[in-house]
N, C-alpha and C positions, 0 to 999 in steps of 0.2 A: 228112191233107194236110200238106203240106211247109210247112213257116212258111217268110217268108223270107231268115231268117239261114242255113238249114238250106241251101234252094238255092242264095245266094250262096256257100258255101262248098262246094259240088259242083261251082258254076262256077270258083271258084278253083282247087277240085281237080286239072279236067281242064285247064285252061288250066297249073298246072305239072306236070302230066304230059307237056302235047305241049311245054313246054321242057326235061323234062329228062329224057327218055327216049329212046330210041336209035328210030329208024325199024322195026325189029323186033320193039320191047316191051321190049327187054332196059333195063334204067338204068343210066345210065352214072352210078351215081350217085356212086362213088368219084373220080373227075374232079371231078364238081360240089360235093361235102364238100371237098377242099383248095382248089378255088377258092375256098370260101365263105371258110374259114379266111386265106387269103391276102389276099382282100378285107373280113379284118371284117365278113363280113356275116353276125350272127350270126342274125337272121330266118331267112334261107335254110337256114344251117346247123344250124338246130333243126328246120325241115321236113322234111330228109335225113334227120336222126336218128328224128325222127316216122314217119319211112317205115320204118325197120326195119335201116337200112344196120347191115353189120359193119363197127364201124370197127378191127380185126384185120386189116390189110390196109398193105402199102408199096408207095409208086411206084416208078418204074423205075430210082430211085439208092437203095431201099433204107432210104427213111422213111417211118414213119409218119406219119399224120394228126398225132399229140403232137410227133415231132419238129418236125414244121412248124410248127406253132401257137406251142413255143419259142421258134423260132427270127424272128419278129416281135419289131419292138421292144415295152417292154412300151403296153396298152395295157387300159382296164377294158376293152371288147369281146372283146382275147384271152384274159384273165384268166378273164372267163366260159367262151367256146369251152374252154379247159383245164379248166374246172370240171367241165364237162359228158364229156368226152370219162375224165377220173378217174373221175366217178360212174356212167358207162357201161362201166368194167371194161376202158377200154383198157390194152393191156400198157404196164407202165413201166418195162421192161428191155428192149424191144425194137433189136436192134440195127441199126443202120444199115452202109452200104458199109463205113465204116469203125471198125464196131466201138463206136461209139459209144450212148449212152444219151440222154436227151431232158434228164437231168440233168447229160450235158454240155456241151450246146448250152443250155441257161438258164443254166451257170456263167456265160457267157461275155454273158448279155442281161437277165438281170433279177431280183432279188431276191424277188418277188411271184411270180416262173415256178417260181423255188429250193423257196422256203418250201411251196409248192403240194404240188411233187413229193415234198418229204421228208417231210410231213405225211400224204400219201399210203402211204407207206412204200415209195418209192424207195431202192435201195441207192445210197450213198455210196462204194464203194470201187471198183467197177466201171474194168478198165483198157479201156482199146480198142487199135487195129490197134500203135497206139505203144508202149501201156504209159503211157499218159496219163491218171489220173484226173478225175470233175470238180473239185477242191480243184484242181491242177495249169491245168485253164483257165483258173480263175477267177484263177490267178496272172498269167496270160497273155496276158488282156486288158487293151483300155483302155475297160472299163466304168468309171463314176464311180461305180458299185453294188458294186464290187468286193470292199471292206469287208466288207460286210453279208451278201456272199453267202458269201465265207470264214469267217465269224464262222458264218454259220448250219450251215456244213458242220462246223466245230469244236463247235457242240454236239451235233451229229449223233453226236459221232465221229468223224469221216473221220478217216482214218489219216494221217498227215502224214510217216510214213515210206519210206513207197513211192515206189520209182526207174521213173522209163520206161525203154526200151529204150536208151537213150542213156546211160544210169546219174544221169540228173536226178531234186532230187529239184524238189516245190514249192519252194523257197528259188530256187533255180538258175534256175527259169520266172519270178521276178519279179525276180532282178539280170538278166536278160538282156532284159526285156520294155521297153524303150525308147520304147513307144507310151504309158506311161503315165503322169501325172504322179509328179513326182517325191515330191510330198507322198504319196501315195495309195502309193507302192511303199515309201518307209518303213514306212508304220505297218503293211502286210502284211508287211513282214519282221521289225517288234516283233511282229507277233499270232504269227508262225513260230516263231521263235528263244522267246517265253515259251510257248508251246505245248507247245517241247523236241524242236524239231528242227535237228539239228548241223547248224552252220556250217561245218563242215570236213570236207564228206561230198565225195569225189571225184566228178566226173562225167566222162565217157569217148568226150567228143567228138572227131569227126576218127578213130573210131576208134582210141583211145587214144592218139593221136599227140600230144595237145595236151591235156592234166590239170589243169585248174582250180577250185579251191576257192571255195566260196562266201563265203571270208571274203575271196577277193582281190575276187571281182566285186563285192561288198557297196560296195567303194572308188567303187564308178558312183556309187552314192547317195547316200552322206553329203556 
C-alpha cells in the first residue's frame, strides 16, 4: 500500500505534467527550462532536469540554456541553475547567432558566472562573429565586476594579444568604452599595459581611413 507521502507526490506528478506537457504528450519542456532559468525559479528548474530534459539544445537566436543563465544579472539562484546545467555536461563552447560563448556573455555580467565557466574548463581565447574575445568584453563593459573578471581571465591565460576584425586590441576596447568609470578603466589599462600588451598597437577603424593608437586614446583617461 502507498503511504502517504508516496501518493502526494503522484499527485504532484500528474498535476505538473498537465502544466507542462503539450496536449499531445509531447513536453514542451525546452520552453519551460529557459523560462525557469529566466525566472530564477530554480524548483521548477531541477524538476525539468529530474525529467530527463537534454539541455544540448538552443532557442531560436541560437543560445543555449548556459547562455541565458549568463546572461541574468548575477544572483545565488543563478549561480546554482549554472552549477547544475556544468554538472549536467552542458556544452560550454556552444555557440550562439553570433558566435559567441557563454564566457562571453558573463565577461560582460558577473565574476561568480567567470570563475564557474573557467573552473569548468571553458576556453578563454574563443573569438566570435567580430573577432572579439571574452578578455575584450570584459573591457567593454560597464560592469563594476570588471576587474576581477579581467584579472580572472589573466590567470587563466587569455591571450591579451589578439586583434578583432577591426584590428582592436583589448587596450583599445577600454580607451574607447566611455560607459565606464573612469576609475575602473584605469586600473584595466595598468592590469593591460603590466600584462605586456603594446600601447602603440594600431587599430584600423573607418576602414583604415582613420589610424589610432592606444597611446593617443589612453589621453581620455588620465
Amino acid at each position: 500500500m502507498s503511504s502517504n507521502r508516496e501518493l502526494e507526490w503522484e499527485i504532484q506528478e500528474a498535476q505538473w505534467e498537465r502544466e507542462y506537457l503539450d496536449d499531445d504528450g509531447t513536453a514542451d519542456l525546452q520552453c519551460q527550462l529557459l523560462e525557469a532559468i529566466r525566472g530564477r525559479n530554480v524548483k521548477k528548474f531541477k524538476r525539468i532536469i529530474d525529467f530527463g530534459i537534454d539541455t544540448h539544445f538552443v532557442d531560436d537566436f541560437g543560445s543555449s540554456p548556459l547562455h541565458i543563465a549568463v546572461n541574468q544579472p548575477s544572483s545565488a539562484k543563478l549561480q546554482e541553475i549554472i552549477h547544475i546545467l556544468v554538472y549536467f555536461g552542458t556544452s560550454l563552447h556552444q555557440l550562439d547567432r553570433f558566435g559567441r560563448t557563454a564566457l562571453h556573455i558573463a565577461a560582460r555580467t558577473s565574476a561568480n558566472y567567470v570563475m564557474t565557466l573557467l573552473e569548468a574548463g571553458c576556453k578563454t581565447d574563443v573569438q566570435d562573429n567580430a573577432g572579439r574575445t571574452p578578455l575584450m568584453e570584459a573591457c567593454s563593459c560597464d560592469s563594476k565586476e570588471s576587474l576581477a573578471i579581467l584579472q580572472y581571465l589573466l590567470d587563466r591565460k587569455a591571450n591579451i594579444h589578439i586583434i578583432d576584425c577591426d584590428g582592436m586590441t583589448a587596450l583599445h576596447c577600454v580607451c574607447d568604452n566611455i560607459n565606464q568609470e573612469t576609475v575602473i578603466r584605469k586600473e584595466l589599462v595598468y592590469k593591460l599595459l603590466y600584462a605586456g600588451l603594446s600601447s602603440t598597437t594600431l587599430d584600423k577603424r573607418e576602414c583604415g581611413a582613420r589610424m589610432n593608437t592606444v597611446g593617443t586614446i589612453m589621453c581620455q583617461v588620465t
